[in-house]
N, C-alpha and C positions, 0 to 999 in steps of 0.2 A: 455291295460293300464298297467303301472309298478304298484306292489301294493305290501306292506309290512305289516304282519302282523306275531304275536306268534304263534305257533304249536307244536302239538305232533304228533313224527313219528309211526303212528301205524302201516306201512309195508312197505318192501322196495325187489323191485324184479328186477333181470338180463332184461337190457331191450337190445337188437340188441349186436352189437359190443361190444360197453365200457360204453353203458350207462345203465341207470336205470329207473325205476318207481315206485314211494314213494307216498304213501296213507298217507295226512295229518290229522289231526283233527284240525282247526285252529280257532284262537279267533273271526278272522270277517267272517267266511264263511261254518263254517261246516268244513266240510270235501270235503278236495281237492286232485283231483290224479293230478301229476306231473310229466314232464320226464326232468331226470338230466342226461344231457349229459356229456360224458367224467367220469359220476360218477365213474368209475371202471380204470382208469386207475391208474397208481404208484404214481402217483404227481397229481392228482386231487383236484382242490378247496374246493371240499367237505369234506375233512380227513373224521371224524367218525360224520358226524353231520347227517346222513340218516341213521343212526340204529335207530331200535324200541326203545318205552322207552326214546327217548332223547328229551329235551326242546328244541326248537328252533328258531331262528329269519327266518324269509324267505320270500326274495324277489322274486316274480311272475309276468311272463310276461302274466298278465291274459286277454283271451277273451272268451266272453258270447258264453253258447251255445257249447264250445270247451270241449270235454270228458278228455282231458289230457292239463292240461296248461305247461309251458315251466319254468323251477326252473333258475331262472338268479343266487341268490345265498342261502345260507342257514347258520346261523351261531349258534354255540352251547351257549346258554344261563345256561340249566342244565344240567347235568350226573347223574340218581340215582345210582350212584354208586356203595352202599351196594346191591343193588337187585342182582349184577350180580355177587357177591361172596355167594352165598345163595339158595338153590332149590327151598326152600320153595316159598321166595321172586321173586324170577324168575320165575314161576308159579305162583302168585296169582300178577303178573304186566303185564305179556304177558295176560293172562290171561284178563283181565281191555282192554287194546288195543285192543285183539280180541273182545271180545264186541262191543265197540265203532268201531269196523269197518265196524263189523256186522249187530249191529242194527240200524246205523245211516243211514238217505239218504244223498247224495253228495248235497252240498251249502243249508243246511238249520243251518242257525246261530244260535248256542243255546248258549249265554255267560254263565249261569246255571252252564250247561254241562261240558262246558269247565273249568271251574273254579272248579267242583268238582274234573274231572280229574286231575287234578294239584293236588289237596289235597290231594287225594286217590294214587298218586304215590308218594308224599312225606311222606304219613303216614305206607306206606308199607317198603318204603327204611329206615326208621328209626325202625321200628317195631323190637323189637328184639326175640318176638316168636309169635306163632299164626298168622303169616301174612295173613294166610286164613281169620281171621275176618275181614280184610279189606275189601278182596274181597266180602264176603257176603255183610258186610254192605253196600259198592258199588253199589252192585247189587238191595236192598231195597232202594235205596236211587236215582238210575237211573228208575226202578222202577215209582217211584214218579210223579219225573220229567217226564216221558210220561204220566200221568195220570191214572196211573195202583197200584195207592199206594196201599199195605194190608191195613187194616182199623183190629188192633189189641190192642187196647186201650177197647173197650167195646163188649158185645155178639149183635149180629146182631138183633137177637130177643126179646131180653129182655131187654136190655139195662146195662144187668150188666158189672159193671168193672173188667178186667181181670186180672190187676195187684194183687199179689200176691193168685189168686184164684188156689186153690187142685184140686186134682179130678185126673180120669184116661186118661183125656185126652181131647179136641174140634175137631170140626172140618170145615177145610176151601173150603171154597168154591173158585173155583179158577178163576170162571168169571167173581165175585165182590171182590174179595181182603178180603172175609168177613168170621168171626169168628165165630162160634155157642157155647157156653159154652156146659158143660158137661149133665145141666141139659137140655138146649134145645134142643140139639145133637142126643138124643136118635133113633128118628125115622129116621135121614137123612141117605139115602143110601149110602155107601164109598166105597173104591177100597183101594186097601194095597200100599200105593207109593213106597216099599220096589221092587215089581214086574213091576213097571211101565217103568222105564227107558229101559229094554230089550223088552219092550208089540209090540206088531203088532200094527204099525199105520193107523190114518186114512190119506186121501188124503191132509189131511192139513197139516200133520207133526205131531198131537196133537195124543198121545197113544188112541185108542178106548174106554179102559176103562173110558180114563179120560174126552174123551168129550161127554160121554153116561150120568156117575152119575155126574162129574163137582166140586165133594167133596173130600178131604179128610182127614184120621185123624190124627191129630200133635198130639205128647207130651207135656205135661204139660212143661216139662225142655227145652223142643224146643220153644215152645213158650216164654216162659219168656225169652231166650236168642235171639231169633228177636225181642222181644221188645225191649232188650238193646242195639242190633246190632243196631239196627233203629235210635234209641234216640241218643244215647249218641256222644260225637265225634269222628273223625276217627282216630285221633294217640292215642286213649285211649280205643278201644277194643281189641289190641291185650291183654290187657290184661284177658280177658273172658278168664275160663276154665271150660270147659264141658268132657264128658265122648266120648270113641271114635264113641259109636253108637247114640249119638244125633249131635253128627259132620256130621257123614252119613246122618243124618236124615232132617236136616238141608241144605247140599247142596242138596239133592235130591228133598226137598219141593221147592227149589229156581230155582232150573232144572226145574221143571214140570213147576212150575210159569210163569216163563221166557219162556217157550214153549208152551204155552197155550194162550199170548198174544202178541207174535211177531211170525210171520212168518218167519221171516227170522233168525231164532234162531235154531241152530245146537249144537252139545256136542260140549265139549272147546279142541279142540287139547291141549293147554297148561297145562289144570290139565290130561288128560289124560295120556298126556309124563311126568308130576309129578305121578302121581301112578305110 
């Protein structure tokens, strides 16, 4: 059947002769691979509307059960434009795409999803510093949306609220999303997340140390700024400023997170080629 629906282009690869293969996210179906024929020639129907990053209208010659449907047409609705004069934004947008390419399965419709992605690449293209906050907050916020939300508002055990509480520090637990304040923190065993990213894994992908103790320990300043990452809206934390080593600290809790509950969760080539 013919079928038209919104997408974002989150990869687009040399496919035979002139043509292509383009990994959608789209509004009624998830995520769809595609082959666009003739994509690559001089005069192609397609101009620029199969780059990464780009909004799209896109007619499909869909049939069930088919691993690569047939792209009849594809037209460009948006450009985030400022992304692609910008490192930062160029990395914390690719970045977003890889994710959702990564972690999603092929035709499961999440409107959600979809509709965050949209706001998360308009609030990164407009962002005029920090675009990284985006992509964290992204990250908490897709997070959610699979059911893996942090639960950072109170301590796991006691009930207390975390908002603007001292101390040297909590710690999380990474197979409940869950918070331990400082004073009920004491006894729980931890790992240094500072070592974890380089650790010897296990067979699952999850570093040893992390799926032995399953804890570790955040900063006070790290904390209060995933609770605002989380909260607040997306074209208003780039305005957040933190210090460089709770930035560190910060993606790497997000890394481990994120790797801890998706299997299919790898480092981000895109921030990688930004460092």
């Amino acid at each position: 059947m013919i079928t038209k629906t919104d997408a974002v282009v989150l990869k687009s690869m040399k496919f035979r002769g002139t043509s292509k293969i383009v990994t959608f996210y789209t509004r009624r179906y998830g995520k769809v691979k595609g082959v666009a024929k003739g994509a690559r020639e001089m005069k192609s129907k397609f101009g620029a509307s199969l780059e990464p990053m780009t909004l799209v209208s896109l007619v499909l010659y869909k049939k069930e059960q088919r691993e690569l449907q047939l792209i009849s047409q594809c037209d460009i609705l948006h450009q985030y434009k400022n992304v692609h004069s910008d490192m930062e934004k160029m990395s914390a947008a690719l970045s977003v795409v890889e994710l959702l390419n990564k972690l999603t399965h092929e035709e499961e419709e999440n409107s959600l999803l979809f509709a965050l992605v949209l706001e998360t690449l308009e609030a990164v293209d407009h962002a005029t510093r920090n675009a990284v906050n985006v992509l964290l907050a992204f990250e908490l916020r897709l997070c959610s949306l699979f059911g893996f939300a942090l639960s950072l508002d109170r301590c796991a055990a006691c009930g207390r609220a975390l908002e603007g509480l001292e101390g040297t520090g909590v710690v999380l637990q990474l197979s409940k999303g869950a918070v331990y304040c400082p004073l009920c923190s004491g006894t729980i065993p931890v790992f240094d997340p500072e070592r974890l990213l380089s650790a010897r894994r296990s067979p699952h992908g999850i570093p040893q140390a992390a799926e032995r103790a399953g804890n570790m320990r955040l900063s006070m300043p790290a904390l209060h700024i995933l609770r605002r990452l989380a909260s607040a809206r997306l074209e208003s934390v780039p305005t957040l400023e933190y210090h460089e080593g709770v930035g560190n600290e910060l993606q790497a809790t997000l890394r481990l997170y994120l790797r801890y509950h998706f299997e299919e969760f790898k480092p981000l080539r895109s921030l990688e080629m930004f460092h």
